[in-house]
gemmi code that builds the backbone of each chain (N, CA, C; Angstrom):
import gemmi

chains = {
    "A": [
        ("UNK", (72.523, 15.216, 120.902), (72.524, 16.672, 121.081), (71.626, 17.047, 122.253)),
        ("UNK", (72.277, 17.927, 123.331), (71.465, 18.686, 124.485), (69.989, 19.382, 123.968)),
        ("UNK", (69.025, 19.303, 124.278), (67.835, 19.913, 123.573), (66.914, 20.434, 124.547)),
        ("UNK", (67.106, 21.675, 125.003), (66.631, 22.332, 126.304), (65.060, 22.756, 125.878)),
        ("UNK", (64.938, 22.632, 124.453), (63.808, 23.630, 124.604), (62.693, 21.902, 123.946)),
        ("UNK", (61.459, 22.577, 124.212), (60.532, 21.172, 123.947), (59.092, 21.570, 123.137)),
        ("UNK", (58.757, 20.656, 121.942), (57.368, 21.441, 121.835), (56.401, 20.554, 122.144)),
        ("UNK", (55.102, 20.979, 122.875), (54.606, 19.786, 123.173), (52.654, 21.110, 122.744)),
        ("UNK", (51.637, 20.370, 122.431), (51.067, 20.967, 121.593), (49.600, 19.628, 122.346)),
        ("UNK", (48.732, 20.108, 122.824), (47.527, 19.524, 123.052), (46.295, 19.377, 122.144)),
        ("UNK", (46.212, 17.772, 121.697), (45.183, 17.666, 120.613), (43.714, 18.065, 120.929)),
        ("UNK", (43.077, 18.124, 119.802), (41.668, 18.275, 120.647), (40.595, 17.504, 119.093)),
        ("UNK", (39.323, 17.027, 119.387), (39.179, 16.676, 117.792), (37.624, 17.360, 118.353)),
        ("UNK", (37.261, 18.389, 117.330), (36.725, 19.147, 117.528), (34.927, 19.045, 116.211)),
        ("UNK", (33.745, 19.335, 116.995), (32.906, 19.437, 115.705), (31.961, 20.815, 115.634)),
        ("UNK", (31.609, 21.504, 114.708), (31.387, 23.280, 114.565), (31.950, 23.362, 116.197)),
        ("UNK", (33.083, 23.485, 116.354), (33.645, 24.572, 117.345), (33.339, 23.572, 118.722)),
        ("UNK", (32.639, 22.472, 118.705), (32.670, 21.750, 119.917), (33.454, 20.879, 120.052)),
        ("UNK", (33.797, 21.220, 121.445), (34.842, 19.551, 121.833), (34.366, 18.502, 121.937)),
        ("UNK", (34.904, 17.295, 120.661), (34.515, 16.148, 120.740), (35.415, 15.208, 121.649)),
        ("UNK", (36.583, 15.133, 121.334), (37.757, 14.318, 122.565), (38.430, 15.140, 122.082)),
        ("UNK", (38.991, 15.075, 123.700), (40.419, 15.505, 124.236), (41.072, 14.478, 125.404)),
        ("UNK", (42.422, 14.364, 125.923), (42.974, 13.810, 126.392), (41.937, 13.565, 127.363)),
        ("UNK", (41.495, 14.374, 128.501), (40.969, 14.409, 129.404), (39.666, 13.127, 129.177)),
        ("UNK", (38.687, 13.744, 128.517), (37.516, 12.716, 127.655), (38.081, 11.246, 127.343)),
        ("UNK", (39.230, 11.366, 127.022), (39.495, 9.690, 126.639), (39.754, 9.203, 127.879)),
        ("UNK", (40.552, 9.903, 128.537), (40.843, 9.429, 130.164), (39.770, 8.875, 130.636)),
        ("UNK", (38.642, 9.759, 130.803), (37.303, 9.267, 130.970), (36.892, 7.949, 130.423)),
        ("UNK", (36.843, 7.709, 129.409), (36.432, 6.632, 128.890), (37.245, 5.460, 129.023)),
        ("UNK", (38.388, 5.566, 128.924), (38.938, 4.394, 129.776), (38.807, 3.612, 130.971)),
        ("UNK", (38.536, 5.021, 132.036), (38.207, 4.864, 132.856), (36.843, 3.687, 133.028)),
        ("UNK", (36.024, 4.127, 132.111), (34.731, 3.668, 132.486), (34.856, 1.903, 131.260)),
        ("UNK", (35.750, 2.016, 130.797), (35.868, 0.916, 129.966), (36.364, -0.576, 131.084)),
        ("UNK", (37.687, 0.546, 131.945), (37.906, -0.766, 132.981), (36.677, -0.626, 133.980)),
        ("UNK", (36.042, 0.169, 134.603), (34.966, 0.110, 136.022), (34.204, -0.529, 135.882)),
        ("UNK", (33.311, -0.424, 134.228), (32.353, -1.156, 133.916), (31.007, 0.342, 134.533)),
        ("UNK", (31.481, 1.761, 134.816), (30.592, 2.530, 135.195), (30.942, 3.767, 135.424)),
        ("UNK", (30.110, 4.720, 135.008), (30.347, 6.077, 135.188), (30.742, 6.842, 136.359)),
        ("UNK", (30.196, 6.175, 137.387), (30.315, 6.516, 138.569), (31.788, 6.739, 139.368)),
        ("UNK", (31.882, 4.770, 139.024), (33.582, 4.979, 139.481), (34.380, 5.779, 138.334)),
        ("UNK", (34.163, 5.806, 137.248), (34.648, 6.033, 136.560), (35.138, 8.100, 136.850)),
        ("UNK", (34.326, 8.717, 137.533), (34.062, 10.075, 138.003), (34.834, 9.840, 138.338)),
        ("UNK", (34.764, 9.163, 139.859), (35.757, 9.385, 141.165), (37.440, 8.960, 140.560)),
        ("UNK", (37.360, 7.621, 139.717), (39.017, 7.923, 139.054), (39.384, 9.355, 138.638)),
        ("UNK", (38.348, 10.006, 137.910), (38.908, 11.356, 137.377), (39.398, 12.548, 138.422)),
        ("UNK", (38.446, 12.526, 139.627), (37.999, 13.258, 140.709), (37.513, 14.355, 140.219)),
        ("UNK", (36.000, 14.070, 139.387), (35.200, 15.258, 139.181), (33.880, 14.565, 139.755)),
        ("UNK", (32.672, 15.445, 139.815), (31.519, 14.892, 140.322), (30.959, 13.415, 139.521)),
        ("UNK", (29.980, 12.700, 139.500), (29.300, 12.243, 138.480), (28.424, 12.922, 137.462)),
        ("UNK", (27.634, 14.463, 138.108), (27.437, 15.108, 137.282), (28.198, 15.501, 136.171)),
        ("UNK", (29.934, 16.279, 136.479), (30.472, 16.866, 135.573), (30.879, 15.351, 134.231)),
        ("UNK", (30.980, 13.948, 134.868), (31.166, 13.099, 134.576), (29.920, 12.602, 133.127)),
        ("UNK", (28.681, 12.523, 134.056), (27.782, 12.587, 132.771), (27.269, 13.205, 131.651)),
        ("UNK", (27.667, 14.493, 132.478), (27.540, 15.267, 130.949), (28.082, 15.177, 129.911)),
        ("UNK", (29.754, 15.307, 130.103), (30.577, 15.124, 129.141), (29.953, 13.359, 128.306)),
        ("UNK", (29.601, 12.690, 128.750), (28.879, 11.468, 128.794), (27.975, 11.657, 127.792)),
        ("UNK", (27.103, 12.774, 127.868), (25.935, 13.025, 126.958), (26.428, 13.773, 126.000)),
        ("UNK", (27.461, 14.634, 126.180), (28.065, 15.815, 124.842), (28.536, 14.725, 123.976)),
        ("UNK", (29.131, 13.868, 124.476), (30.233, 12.835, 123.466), (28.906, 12.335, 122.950)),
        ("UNK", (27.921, 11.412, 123.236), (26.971, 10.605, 122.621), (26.191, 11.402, 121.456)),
        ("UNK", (25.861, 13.039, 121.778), (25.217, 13.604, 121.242), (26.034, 13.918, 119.827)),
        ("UNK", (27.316, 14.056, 119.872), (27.952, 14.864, 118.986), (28.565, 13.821, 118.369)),
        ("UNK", (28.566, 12.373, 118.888), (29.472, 11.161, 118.055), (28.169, 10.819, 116.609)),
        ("UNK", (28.904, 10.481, 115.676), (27.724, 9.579, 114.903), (27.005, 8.258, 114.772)),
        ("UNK", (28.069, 7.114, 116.058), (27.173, 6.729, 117.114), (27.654, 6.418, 118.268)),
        ("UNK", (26.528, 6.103, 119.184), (26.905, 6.209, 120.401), (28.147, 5.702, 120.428)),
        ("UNK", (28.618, 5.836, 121.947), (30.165, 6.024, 122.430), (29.892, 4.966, 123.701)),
        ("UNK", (28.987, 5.748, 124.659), (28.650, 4.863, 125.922), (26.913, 4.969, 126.094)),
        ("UNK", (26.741, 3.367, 126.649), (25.487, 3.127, 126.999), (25.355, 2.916, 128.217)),
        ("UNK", (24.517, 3.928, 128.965), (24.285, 3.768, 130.215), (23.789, 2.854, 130.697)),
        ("UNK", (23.814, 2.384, 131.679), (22.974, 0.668, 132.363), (22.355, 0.956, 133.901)),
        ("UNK", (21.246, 1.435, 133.859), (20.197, 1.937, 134.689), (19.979, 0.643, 136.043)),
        ("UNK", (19.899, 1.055, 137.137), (19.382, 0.211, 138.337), (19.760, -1.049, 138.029)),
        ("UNK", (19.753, -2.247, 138.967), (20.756, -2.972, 138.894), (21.600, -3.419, 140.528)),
        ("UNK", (22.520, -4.110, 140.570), (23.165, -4.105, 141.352), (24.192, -3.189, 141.279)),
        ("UNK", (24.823, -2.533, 140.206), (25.512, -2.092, 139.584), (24.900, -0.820, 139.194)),
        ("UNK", (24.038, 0.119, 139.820), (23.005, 1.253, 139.697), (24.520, 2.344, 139.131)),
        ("UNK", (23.947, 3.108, 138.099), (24.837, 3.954, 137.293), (25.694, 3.529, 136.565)),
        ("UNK", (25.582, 2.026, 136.305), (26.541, 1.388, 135.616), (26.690, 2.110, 133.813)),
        ("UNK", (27.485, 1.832, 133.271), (28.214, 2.328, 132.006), (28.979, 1.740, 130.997)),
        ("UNK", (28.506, 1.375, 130.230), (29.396, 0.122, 129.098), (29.998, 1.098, 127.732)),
        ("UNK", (30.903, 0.908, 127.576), (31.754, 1.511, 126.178), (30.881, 0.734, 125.044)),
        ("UNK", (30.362, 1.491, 123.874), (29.755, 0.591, 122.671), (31.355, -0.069, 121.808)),
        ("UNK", (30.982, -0.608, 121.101), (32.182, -1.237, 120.095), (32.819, 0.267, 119.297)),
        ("UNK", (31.958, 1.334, 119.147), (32.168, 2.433, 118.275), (33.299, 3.286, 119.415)),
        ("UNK", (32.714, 3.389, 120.907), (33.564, 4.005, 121.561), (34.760, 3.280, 121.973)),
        ("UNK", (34.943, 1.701, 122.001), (36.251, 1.293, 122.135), (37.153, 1.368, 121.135)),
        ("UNK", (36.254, 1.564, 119.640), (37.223, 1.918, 118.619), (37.831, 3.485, 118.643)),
        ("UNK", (36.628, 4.099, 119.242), (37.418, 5.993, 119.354), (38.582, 5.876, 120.318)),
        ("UNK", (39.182, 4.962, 121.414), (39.891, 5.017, 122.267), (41.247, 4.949, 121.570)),
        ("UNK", (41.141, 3.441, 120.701), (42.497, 3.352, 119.911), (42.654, 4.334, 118.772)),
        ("UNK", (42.082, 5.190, 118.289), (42.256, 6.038, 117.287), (42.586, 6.959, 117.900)),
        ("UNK", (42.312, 7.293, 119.152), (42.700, 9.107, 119.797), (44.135, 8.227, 119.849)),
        ("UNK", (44.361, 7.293, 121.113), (46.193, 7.096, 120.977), (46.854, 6.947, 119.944)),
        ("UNK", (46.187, 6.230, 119.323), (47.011, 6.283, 117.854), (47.499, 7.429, 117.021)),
        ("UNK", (46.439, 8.521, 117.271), (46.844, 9.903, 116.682), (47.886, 10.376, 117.792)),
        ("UNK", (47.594, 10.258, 119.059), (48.319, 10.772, 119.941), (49.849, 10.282, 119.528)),
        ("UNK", (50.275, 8.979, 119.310), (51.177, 8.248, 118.677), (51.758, 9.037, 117.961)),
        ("UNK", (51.077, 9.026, 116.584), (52.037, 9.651, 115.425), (52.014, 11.115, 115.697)),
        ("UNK", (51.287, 12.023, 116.487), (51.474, 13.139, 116.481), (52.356, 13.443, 117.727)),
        ("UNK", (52.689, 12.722, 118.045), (53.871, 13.191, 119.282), (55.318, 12.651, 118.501)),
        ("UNK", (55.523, 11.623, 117.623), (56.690, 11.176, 116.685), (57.080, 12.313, 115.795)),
        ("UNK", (55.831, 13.688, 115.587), (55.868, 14.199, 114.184), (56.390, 15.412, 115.220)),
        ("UNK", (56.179, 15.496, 116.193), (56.761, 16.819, 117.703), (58.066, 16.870, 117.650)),
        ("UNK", (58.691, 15.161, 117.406), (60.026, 15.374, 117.497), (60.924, 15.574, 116.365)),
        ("UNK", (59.974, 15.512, 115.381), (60.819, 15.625, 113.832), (60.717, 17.377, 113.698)),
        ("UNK", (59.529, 17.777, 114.181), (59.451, 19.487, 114.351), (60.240, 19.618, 115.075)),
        ("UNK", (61.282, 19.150, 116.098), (61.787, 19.926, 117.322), (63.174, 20.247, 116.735)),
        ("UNK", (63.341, 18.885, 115.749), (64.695, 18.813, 115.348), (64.535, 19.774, 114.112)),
        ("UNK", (64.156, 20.040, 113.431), (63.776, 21.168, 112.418), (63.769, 22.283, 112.396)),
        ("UNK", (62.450, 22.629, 113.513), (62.575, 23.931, 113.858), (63.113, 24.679, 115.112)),
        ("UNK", (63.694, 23.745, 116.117), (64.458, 24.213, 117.051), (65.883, 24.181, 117.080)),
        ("UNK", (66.433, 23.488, 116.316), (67.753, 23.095, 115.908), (68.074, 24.974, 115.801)),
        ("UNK", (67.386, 25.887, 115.007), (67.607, 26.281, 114.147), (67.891, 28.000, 115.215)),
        ("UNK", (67.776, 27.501, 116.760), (67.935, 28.856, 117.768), (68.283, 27.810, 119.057)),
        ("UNK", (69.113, 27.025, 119.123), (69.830, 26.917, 120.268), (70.995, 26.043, 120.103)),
    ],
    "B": [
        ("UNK", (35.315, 14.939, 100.380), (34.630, 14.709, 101.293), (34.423, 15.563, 102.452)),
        ("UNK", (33.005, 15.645, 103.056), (32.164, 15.954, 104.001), (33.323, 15.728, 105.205)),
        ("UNK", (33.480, 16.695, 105.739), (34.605, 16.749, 106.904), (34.271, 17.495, 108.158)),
        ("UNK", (32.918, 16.633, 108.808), (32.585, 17.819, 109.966), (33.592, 17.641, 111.405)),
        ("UNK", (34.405, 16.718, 111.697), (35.345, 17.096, 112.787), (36.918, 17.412, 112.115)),
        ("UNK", (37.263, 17.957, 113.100), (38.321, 18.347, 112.672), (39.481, 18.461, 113.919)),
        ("UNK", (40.757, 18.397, 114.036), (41.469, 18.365, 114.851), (42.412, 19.529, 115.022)),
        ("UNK", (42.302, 19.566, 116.183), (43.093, 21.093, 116.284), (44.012, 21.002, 117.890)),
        ("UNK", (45.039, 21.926, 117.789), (46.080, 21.398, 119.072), (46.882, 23.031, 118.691)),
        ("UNK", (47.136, 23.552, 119.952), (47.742, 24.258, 120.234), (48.865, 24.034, 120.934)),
        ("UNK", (50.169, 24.736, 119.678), (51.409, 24.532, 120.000), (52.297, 25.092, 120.948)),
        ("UNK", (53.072, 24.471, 121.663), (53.829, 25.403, 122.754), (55.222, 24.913, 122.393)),
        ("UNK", (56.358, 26.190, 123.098), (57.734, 25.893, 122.846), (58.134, 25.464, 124.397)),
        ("UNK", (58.394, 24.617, 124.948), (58.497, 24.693, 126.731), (60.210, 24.657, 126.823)),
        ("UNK", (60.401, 25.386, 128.102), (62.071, 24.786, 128.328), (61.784, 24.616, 130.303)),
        ("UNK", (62.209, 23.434, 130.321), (62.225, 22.918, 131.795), (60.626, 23.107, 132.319)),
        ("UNK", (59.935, 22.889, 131.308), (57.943, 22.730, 131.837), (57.801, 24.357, 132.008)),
        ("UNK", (58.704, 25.017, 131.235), (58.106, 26.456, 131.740), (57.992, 27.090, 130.427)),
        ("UNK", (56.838, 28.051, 129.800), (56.286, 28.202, 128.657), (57.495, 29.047, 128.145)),
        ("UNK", (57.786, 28.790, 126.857), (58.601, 29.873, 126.281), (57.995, 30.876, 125.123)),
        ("UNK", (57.517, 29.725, 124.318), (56.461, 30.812, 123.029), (55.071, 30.247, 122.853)),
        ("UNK", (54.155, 30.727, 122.858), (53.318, 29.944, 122.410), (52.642, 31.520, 121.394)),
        ("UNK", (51.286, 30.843, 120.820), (50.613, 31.644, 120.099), (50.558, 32.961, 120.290)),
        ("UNK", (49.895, 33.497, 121.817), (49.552, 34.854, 122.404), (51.147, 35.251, 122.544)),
        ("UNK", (52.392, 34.895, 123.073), (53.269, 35.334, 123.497), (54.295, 35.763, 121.739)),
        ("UNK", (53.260, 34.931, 120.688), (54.018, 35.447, 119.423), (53.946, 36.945, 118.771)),
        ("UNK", (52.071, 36.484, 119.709), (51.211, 37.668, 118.753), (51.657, 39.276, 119.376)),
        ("UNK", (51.953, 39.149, 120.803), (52.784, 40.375, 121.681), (53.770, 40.992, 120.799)),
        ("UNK", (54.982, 39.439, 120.926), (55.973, 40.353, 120.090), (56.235, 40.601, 118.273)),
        ("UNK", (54.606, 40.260, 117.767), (54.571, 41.123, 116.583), (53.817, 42.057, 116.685)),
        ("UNK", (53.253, 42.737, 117.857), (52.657, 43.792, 118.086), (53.798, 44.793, 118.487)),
        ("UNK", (54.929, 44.370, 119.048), (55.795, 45.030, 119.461), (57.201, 45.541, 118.555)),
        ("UNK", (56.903, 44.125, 117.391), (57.603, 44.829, 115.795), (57.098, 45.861, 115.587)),
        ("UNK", (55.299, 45.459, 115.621), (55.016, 46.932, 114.127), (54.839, 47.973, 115.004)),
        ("UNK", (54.831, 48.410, 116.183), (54.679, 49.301, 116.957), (56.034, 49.580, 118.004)),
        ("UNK", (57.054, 49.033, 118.053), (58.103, 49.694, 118.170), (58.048, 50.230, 120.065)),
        ("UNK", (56.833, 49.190, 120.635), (56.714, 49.834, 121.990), (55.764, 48.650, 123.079)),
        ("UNK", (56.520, 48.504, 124.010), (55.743, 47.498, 124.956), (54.360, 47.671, 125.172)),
        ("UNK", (54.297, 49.260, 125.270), (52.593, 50.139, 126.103), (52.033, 49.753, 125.361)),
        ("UNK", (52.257, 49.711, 123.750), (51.469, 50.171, 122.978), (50.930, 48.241, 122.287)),
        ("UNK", (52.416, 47.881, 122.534), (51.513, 46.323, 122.366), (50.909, 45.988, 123.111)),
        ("UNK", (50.606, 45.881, 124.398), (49.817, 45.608, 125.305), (48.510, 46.192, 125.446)),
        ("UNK", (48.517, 47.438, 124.804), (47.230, 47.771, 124.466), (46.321, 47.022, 123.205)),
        ("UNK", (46.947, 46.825, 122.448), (46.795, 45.714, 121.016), (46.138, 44.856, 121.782)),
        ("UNK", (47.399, 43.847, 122.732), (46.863, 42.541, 123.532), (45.697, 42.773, 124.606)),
        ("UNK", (45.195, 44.039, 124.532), (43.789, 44.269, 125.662), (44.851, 43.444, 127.184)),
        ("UNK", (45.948, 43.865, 127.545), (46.534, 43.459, 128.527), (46.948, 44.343, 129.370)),
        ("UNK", (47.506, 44.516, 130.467), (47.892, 45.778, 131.358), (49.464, 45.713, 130.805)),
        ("UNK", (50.279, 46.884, 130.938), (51.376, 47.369, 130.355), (52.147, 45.853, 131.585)),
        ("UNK", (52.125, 46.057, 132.661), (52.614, 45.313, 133.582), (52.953, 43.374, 133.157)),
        ("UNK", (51.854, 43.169, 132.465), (51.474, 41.434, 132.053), (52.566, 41.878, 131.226)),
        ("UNK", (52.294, 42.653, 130.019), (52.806, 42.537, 129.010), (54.730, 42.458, 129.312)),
        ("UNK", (55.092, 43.389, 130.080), (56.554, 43.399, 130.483), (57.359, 42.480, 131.195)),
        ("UNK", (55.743, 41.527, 131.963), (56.404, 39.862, 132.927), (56.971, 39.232, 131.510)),
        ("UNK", (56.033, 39.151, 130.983), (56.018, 38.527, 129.516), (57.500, 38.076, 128.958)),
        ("UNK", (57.800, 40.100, 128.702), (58.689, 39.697, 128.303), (60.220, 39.569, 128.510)),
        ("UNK", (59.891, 39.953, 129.766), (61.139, 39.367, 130.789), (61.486, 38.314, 131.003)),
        ("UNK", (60.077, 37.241, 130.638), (60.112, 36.026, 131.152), (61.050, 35.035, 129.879)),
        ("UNK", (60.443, 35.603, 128.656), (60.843, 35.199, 127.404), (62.289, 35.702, 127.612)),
        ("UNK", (63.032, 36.903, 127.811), (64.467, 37.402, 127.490), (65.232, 36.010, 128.746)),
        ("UNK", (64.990, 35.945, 129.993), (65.304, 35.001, 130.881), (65.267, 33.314, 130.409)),
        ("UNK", (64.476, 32.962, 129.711), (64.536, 31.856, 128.954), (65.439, 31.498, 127.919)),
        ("UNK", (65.231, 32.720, 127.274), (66.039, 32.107, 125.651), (67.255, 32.349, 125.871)),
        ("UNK", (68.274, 31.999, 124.511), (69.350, 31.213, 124.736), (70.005, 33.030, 124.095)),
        ("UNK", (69.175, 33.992, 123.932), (69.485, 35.428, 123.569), (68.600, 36.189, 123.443)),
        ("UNK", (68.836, 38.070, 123.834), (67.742, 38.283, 124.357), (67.048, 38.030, 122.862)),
        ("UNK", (65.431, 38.703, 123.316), (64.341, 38.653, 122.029), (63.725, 40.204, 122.440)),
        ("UNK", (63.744, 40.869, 123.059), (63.580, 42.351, 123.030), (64.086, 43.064, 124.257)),
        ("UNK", (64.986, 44.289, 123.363), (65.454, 45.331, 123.962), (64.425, 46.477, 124.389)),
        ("UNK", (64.601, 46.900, 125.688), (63.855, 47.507, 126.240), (64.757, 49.096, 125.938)),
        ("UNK", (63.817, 49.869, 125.518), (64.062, 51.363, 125.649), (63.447, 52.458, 126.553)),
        ("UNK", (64.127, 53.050, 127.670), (63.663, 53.702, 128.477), (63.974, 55.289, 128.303)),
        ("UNK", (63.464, 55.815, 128.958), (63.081, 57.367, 128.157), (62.738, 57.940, 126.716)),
        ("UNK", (63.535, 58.959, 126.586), (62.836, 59.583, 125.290), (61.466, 60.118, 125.301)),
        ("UNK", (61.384, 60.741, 123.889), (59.887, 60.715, 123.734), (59.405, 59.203, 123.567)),
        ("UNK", (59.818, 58.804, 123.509), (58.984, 57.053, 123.366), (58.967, 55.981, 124.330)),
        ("UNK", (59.049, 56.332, 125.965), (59.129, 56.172, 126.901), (58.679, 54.789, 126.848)),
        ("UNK", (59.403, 53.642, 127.798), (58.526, 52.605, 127.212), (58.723, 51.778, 125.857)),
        ("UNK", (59.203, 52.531, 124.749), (59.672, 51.706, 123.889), (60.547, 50.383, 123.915)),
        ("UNK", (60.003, 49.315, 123.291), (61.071, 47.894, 123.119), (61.208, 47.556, 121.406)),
        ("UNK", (62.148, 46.960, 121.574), (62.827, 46.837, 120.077), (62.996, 45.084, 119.938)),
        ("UNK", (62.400, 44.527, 118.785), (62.745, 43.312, 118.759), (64.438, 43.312, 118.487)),
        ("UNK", (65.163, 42.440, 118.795), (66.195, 41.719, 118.353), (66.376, 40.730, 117.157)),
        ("UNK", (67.771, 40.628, 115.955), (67.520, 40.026, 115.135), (66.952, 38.619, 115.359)),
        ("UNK", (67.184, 38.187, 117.076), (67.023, 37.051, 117.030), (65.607, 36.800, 117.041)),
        ("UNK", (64.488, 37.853, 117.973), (63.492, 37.588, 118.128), (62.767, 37.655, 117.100)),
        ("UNK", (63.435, 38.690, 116.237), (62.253, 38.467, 114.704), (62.635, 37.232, 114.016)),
        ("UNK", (63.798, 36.333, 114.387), (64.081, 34.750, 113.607), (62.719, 33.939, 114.757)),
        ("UNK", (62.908, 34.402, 115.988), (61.721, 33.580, 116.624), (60.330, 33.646, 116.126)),
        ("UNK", (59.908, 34.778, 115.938), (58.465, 34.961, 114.896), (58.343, 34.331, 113.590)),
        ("UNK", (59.726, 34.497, 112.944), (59.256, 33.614, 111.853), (59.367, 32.252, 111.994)),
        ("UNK", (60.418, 31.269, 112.777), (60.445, 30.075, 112.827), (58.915, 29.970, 113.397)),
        ("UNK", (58.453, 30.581, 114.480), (57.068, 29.983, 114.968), (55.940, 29.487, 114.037)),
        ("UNK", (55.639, 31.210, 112.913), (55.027, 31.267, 112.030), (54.947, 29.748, 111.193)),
        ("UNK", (56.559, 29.622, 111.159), (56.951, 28.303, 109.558), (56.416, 26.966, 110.852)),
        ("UNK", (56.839, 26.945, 112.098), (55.810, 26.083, 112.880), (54.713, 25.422, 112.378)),
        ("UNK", (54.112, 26.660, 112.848), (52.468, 26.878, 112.271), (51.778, 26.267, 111.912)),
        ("UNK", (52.560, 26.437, 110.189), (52.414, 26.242, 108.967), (53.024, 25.147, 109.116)),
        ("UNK", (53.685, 24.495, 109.121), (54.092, 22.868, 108.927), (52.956, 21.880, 109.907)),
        ("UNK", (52.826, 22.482, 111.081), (51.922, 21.585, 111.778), (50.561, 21.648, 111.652)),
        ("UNK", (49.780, 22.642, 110.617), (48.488, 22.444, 110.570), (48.701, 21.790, 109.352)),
        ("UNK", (49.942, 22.211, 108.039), (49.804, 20.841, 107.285), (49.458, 19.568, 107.584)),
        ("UNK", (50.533, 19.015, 108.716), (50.588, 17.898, 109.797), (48.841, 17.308, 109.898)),
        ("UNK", (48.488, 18.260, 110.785), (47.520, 18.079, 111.272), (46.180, 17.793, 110.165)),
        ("UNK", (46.183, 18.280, 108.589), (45.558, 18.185, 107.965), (45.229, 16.650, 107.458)),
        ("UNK", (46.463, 16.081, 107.052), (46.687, 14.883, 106.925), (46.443, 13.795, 108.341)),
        ("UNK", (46.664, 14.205, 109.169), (46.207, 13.333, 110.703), (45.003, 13.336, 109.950)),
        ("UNK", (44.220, 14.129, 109.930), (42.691, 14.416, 110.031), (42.070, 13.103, 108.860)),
        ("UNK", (42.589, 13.525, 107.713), (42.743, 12.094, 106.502), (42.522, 10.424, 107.252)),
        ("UNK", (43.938, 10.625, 107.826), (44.032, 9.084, 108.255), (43.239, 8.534, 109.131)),
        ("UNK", (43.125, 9.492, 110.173), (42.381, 8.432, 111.654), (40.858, 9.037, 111.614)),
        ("UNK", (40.639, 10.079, 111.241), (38.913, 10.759, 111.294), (38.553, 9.691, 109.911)),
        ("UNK", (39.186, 9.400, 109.079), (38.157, 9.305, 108.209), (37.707, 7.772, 108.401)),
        ("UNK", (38.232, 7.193, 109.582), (37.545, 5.595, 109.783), (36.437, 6.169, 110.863)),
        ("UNK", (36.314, 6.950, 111.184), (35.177, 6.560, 112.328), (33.951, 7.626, 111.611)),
        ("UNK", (34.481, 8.155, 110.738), (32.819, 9.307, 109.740), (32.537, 8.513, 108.692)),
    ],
}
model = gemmi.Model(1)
for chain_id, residues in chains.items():
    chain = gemmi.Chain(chain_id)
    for i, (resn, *xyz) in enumerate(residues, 1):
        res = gemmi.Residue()
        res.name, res.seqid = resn, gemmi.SeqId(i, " ")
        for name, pos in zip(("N", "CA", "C"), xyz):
            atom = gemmi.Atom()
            atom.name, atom.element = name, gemmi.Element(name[0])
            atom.pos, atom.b_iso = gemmi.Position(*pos), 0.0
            res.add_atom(atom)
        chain.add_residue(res)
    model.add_chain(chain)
structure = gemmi.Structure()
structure.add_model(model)
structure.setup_entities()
């Protein structure tokens, strides 16, 4: 069946009213999972390293535990390591992302069927 | 159980990447049921009469029939009238809604409750 119309719906996982991850944030962290650092990890996004670390510190502050550990001076100065807790938040955001984009199309056929 | 994150996603209806309904564009045209007038929903929506009428030009140009009749003159100058179809669009959105924060309740179950 032709299906012109689409629902598509942006997750967010949220704590009192703050953003904990969103697409964007995991992007981030991937990022810094392959660089091995925050830094490059910015410039993949193309935001500063500032706007980069903060979100850096909101996630650590608001996770129940850390997410990423920073790695100070070095050859590798600003370097950035994912903890075991934040490589596990990576596969749980896709994974939700997963079943909640499978459950988009069982809504589409449901409730869009039902006006075109 | 203690449930301090929570997941939340705002739903959209898209046709060809271009918005068709989302939340604010529902809440217009049930301002424009119980008030029987574009001006007067747009005043509801704290919006200029002008937004409010792209709106819903943009929505009648999209859908597959209109979703509000525009009434010009009279004493009610300005008046728009939903269509049977557009009040089926308010409620399918509504039953949306409501199925996907069910959805979303249960997400919250499965994947939040390994990492709290």
């Amino acid at each position: 069946m032709y299906q012109p119309f689409k629902i598509s719906a942006k997750l967010e996982i949220n704590k009192n009213g703050n953003c904990f991850l969103d697409e964007k944030r995991v992007e981030l962290l991937k990022h810094i999972r392959q660089g091995g650092s925050i830094l490059s990890a910015s410039k993949e996004m193309k935001m500063s390293y500032q706007q980069a670390w903060t979100i850096v510190k909101q996630l650590n502050a608001i996770s129940p535990l850390p997410v990423v550990i920073r790695q100070r001076g070095g050859s590798n100065g600003g370097g950035g390591m994912l903890t075991p807790f934040g490589l596990k938040l990576i596969d749980s955001f896709d994974e939700m992302i997963r079943l909640h984009g499978d459950y988009l199309s069982s809504l589409e056929e449901n409730i869009l069927s039902c006006f075109i």
